[in-house]
N, C-alpha and C positions, 0 to 999 in steps of 0.2 A: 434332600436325599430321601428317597424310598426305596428303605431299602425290604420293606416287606416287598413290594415286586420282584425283588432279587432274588428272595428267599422263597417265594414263591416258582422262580422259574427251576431255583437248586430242587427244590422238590418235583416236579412235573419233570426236571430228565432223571432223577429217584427212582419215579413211577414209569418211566418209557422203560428202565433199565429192569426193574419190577415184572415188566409188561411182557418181557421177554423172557424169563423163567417161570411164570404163573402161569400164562397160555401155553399150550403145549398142541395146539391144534393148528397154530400159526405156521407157515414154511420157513426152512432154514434160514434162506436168506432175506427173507423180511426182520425176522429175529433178529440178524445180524445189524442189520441198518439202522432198525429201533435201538438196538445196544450200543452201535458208534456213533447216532444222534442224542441219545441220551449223556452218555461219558462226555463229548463235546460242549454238551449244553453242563454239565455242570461243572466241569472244569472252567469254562469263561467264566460264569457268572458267579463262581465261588475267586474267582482270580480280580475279579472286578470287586468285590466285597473286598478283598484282604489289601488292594492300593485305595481304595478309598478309607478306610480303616489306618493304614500308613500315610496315605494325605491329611489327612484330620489328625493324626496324632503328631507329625512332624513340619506340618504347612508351617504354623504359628512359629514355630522357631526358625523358620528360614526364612520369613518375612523379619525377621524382628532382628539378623545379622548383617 
């Protein structure tokens, strides 16, 4: 499991989301698309951490039923 690439990717849509209140010279609807690829990307890879976090904590016991 690496999960530092996970947590690495939660941080880069952080920073896309970041990217899009900081710059302020960027057009509207680039802003946007960076903020709905951002929120996407951290929502998966935060939802991928928390079942691999519930696989690992609950595998062992339903092999062992």
């Amino acid at each position: 499991m690496n999960l530092r690439l996970y947590f690495a990717a939660i941080l880069a849509g952080f920073a896309l989301i970041g990217l899009t209140f900081a710059v302020t010279i960027m057009p509207a609807e680039l802003a946007t698309v960076l903020l709905i690829i951002g929120t996407i990307i951290v929502i998966i890879f935060a939802l991928v951490i928390v079942i691999m976090a519930l696989t690992a904590l609950f595998g062992n016991r339903a092999k062992s039923y």
